[in-house]
Every structure is written in structure tokens, then in C-alpha cells.
N, CA, C and O atoms as a DFTB+ gen file, in Angstrom:
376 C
 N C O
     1  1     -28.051      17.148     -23.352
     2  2     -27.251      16.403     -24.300
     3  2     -26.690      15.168     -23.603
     4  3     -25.978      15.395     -22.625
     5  1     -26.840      14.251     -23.853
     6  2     -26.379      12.819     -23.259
     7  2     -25.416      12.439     -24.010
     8  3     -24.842      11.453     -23.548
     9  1     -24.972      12.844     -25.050
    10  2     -23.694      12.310     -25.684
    11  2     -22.705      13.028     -25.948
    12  3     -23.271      14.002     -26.443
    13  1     -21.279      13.323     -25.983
    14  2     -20.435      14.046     -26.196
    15  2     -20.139      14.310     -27.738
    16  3     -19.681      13.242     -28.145
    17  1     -20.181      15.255     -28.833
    18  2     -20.091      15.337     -30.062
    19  2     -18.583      14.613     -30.372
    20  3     -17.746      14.510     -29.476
    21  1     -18.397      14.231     -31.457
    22  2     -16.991      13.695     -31.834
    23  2     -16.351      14.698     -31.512
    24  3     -15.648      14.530     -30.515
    25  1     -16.317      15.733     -31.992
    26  2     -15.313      16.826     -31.668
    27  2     -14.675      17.248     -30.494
    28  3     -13.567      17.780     -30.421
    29  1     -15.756      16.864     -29.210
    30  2     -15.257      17.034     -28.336
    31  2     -13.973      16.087     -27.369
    32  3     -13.956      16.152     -26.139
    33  1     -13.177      15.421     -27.996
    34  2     -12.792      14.211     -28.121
    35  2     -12.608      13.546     -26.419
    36  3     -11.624      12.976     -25.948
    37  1     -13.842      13.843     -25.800
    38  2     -14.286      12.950     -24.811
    39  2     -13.453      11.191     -24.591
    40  3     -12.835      10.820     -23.593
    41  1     -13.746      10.288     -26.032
    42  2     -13.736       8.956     -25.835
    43  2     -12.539       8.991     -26.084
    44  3     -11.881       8.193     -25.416
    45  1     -11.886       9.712     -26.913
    46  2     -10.143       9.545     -27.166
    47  2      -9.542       9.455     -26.049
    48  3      -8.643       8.613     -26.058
    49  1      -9.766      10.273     -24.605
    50  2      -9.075      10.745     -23.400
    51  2      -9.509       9.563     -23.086
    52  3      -8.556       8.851     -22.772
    53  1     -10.782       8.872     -23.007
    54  2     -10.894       7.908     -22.170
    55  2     -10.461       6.604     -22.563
    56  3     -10.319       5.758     -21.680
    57  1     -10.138       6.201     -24.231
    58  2      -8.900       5.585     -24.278
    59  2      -8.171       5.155     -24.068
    60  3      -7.957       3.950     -23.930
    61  1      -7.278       6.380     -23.936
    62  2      -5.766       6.782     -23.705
    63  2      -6.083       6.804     -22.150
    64  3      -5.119       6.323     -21.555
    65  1      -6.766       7.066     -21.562
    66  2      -6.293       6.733     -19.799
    67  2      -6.934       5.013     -19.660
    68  3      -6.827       4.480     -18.555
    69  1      -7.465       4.361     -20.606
    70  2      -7.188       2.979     -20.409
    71  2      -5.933       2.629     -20.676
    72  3      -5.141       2.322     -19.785
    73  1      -5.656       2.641     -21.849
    74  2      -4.115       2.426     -21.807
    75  2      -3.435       3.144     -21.231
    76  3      -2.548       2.395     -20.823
    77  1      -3.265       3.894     -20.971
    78  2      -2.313       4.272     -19.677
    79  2      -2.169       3.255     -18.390
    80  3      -1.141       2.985     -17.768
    81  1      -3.136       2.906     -18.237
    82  2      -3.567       2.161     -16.669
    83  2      -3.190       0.766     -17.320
    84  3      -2.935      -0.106     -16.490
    85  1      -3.120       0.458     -18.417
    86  2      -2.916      -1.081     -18.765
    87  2      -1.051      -0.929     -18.658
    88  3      -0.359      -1.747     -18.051
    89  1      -0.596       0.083     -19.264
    90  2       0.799      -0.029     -19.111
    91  2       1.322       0.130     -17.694
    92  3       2.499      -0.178     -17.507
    93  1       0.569       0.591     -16.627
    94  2       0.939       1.039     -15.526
    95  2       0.893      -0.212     -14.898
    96  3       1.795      -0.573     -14.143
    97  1      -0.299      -1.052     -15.204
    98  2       0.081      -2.467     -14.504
    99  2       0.923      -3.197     -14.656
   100  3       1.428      -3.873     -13.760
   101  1       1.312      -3.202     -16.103
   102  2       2.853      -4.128     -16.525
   103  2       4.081      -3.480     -15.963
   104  3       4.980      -3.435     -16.802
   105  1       4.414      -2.936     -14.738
   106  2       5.143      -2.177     -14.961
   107  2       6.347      -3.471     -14.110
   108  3       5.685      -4.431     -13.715
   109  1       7.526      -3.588     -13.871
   110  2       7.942      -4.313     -12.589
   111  2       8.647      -3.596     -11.503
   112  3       8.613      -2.376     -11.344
   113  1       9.192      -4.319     -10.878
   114  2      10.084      -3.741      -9.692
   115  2      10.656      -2.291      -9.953
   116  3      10.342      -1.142      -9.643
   117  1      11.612      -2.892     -10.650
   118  2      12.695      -2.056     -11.196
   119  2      12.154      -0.641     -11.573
   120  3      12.502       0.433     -11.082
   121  1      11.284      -0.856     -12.491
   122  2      10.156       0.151     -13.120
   123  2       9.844       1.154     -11.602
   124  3       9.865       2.383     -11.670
   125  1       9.634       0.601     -10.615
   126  2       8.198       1.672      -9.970
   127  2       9.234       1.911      -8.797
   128  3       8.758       2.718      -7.999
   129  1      10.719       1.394      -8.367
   130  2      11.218       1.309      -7.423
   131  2      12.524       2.911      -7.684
   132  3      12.398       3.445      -8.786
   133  1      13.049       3.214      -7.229
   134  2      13.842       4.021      -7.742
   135  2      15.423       3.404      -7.643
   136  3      15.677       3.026      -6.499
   137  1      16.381       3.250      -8.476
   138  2      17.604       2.536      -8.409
   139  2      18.448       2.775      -7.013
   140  3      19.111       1.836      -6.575
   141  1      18.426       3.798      -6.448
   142  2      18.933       3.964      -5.176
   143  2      18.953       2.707      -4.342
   144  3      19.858       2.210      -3.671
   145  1      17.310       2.206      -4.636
   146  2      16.729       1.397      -3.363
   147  2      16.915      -0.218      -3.895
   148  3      16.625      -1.288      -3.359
   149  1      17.313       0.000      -4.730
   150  2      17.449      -1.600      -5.745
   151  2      18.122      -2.876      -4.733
   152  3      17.776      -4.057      -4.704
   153  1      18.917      -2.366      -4.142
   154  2      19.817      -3.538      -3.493
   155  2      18.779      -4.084      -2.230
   156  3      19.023      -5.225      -1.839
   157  1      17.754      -3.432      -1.627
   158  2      16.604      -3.810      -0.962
   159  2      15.504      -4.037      -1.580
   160  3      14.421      -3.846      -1.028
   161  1      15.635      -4.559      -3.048
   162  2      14.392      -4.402      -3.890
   163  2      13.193      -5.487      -3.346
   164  3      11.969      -5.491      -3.219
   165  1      14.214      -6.300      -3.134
   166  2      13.859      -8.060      -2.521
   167  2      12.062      -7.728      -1.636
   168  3      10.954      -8.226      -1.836
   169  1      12.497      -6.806      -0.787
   170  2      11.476      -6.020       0.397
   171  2      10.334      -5.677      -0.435
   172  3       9.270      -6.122      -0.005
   173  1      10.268      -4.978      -1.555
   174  2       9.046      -4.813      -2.743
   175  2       8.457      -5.354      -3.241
   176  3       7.312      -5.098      -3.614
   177  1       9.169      -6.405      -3.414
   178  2       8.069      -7.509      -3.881
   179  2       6.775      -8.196      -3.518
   180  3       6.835      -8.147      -2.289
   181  1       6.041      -8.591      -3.709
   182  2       4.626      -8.596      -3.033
   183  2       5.143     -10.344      -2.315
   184  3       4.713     -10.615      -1.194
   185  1       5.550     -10.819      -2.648
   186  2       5.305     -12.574      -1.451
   187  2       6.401     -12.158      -0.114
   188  3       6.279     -12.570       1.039
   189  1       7.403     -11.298      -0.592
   190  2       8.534     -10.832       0.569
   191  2       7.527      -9.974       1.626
   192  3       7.280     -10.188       2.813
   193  1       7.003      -8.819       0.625
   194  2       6.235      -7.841       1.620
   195  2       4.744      -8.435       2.689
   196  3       4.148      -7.748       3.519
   197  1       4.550      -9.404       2.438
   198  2       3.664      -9.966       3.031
   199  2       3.923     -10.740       4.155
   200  3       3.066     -10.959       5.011
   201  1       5.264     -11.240       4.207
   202  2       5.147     -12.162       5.361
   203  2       5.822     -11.225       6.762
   204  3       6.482     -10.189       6.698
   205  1       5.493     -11.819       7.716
   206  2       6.382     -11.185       8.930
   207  2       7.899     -11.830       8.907
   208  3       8.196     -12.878       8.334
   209  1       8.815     -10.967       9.666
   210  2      10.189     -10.736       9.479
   211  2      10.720     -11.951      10.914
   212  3      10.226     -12.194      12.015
   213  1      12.159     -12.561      10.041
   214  2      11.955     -13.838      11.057
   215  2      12.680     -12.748      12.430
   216  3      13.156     -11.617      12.522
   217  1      12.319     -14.211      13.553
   218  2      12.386     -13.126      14.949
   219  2      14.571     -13.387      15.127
   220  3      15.194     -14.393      14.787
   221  1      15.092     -12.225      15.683
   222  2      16.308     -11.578      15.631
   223  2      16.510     -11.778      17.074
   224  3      15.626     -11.833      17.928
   225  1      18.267     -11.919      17.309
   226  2      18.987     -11.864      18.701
   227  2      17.837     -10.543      19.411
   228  3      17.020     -10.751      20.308
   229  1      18.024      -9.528      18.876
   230  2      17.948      -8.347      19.497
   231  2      16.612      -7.851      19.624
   232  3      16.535      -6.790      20.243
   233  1      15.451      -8.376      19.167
   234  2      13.843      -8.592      19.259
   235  2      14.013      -9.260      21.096
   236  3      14.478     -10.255      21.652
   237  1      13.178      -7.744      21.549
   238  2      13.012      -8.215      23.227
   239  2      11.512      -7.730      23.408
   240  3      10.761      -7.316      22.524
   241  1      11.285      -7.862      24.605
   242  2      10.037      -7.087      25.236
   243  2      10.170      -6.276      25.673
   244  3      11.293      -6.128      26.154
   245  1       9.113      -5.076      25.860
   246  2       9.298      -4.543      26.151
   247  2       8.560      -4.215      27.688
   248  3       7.348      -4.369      27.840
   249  1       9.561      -3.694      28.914
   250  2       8.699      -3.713      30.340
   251  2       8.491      -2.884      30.260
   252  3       8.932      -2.039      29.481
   253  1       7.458      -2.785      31.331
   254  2       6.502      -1.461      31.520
   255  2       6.519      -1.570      32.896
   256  3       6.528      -2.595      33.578
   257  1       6.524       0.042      33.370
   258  2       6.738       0.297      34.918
   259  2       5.861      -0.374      35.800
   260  3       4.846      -0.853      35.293
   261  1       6.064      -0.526      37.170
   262  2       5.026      -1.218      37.695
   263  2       3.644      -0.409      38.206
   264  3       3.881       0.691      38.705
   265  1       2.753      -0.661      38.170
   266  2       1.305       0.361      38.668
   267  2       1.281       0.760      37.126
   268  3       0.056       0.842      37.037
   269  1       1.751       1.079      35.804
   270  2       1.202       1.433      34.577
   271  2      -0.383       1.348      33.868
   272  3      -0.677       0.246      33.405
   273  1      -0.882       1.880      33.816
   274  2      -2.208       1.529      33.139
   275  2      -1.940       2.333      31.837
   276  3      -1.223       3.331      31.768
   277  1      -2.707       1.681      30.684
   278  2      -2.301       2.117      29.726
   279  2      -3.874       2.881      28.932
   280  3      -5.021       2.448      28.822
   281  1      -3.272       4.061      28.538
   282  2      -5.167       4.293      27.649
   283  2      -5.275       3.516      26.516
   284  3      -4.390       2.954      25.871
   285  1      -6.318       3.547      26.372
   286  2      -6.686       3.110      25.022
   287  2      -7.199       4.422      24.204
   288  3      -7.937       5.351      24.534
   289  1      -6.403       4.071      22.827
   290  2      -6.541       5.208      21.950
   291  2      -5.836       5.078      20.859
   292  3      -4.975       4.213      20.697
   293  1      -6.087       5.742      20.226
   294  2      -5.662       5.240      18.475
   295  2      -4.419       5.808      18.793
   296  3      -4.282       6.424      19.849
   297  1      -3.331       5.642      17.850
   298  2      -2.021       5.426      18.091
   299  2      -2.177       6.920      16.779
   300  3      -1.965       8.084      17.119
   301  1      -2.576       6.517      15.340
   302  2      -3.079       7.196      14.320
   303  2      -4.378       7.527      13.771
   304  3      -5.183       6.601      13.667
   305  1      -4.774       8.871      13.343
   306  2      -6.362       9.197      13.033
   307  2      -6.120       8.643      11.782
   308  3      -5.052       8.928      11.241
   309  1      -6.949       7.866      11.185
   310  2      -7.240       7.196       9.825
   311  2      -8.410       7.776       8.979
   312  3      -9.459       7.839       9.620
   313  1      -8.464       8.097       8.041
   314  2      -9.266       8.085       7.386
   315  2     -10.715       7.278       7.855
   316  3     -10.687       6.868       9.016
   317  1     -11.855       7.031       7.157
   318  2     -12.511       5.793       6.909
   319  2     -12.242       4.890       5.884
   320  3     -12.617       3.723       6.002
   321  1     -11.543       5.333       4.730
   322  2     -11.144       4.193       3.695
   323  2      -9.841       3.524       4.298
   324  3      -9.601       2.316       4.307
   325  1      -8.783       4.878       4.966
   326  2      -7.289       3.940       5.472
   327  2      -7.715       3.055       6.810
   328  3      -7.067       2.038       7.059
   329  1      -8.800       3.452       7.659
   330  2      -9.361       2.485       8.637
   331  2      -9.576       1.577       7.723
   332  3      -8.496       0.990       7.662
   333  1     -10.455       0.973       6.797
   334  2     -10.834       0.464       6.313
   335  2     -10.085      -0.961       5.545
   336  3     -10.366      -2.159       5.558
   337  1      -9.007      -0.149       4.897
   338  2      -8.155      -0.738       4.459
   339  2      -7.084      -1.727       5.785
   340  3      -6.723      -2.898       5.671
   341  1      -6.908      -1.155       6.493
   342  2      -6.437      -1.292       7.705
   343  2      -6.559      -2.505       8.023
   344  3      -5.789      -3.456       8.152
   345  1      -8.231      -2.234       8.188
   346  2      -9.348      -3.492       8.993
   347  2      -8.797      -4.882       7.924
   348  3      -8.366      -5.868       8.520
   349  1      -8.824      -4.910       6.587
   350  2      -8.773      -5.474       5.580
   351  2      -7.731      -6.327       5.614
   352  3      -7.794      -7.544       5.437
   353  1      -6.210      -5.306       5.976
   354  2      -5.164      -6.484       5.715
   355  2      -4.768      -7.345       7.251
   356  3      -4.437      -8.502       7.510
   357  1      -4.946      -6.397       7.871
   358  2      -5.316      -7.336       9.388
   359  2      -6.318      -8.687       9.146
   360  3      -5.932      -9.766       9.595
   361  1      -7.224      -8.627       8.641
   362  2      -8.565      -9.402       8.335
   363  2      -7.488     -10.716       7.853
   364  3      -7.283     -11.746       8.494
   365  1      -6.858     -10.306       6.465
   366  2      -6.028     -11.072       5.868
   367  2      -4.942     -11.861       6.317
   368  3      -4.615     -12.978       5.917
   369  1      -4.315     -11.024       7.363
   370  2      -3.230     -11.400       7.823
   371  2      -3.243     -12.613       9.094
   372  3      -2.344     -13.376       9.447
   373  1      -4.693     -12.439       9.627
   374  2      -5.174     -13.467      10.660
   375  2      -5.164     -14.702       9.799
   376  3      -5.499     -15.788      10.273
């Protein structure tokens, strides 16, 4: 059977999870943020969340003992899509 009978109301669900997903995009800040966090909402926003944070008194370096060698090694195991994604906004961010 290649088609779903009306009855089975297959296309209705698929519909209704378009619109669902159309209202989910209109949604704003306020909407997706929880009021607790409102007074840092500024941080959510997508042109705020994108840029790097200006540099602060208290932004230092950090030393490292002398003779240190350091390994190399993932800090976090990633997925292949969160690698991926990863690779992506780095890509962007250069």
C-alpha cells in the first residue's frame, strides 16, 4: 500500500506538526527564555551571543610550570554531528 487511507489520519498529523514548527519559529526571547533569566536576556539574543566578550581587568594568562609538556587530547568526546557542528561554528567564527 503506498498511500495512507483517509481514515488513517496520517496527513492531518503531518499538518499539525507543520504548524507546530511554524509557531515554534515565531516564538521570541521572552517566549523560549524562562523569566528567572530575563534580566540576562540581552546574552540570548543571537547578534549578543555571537560576538566574543570585551577583554576585563581580571582576564590574565595563564603560567604553566616550567619543563610542562602538554598532551594532546580532546578536552570532550563529541558526537560526529556535535564534532561537526563544532567544526562549523569555529569555521564561522574565523
Amino acid at each position: 500500500m503506498t498511500r495512507c487511507p483517509p481514515i488513517c489520519g496520517r496527513k492531518k498529523k503531518k499538518e499539525k506538526n507543520k504548524e507546530v514548527k511554524k509557531i515554534e519559529k515565531e516564538k521570541t526571547v521572552e517566549e523560549l527564555v524562562p523569566r528567572r533569566f530575563w534580566k540576562w536576556k540581552k546574552v540570548f539574543e543571537k547578534a549578543e551571543s555571537e560576538r566574543i566578550p570585551v577583554q576585563k581587568a581580571w582576564d590574565h594568562a595563564i603560567e604553566l610550570k616550567k619543563g610542562f609538556v602538554s598532551k594532546k587530547r580532546k578536552v570532550y568526546s563529541l558526537s560526529r554531528k556535535e564534532q561537526e557542528e563544532v567544526q562549523a561554528f569555529v569555521k564561522d567564527q574565523l
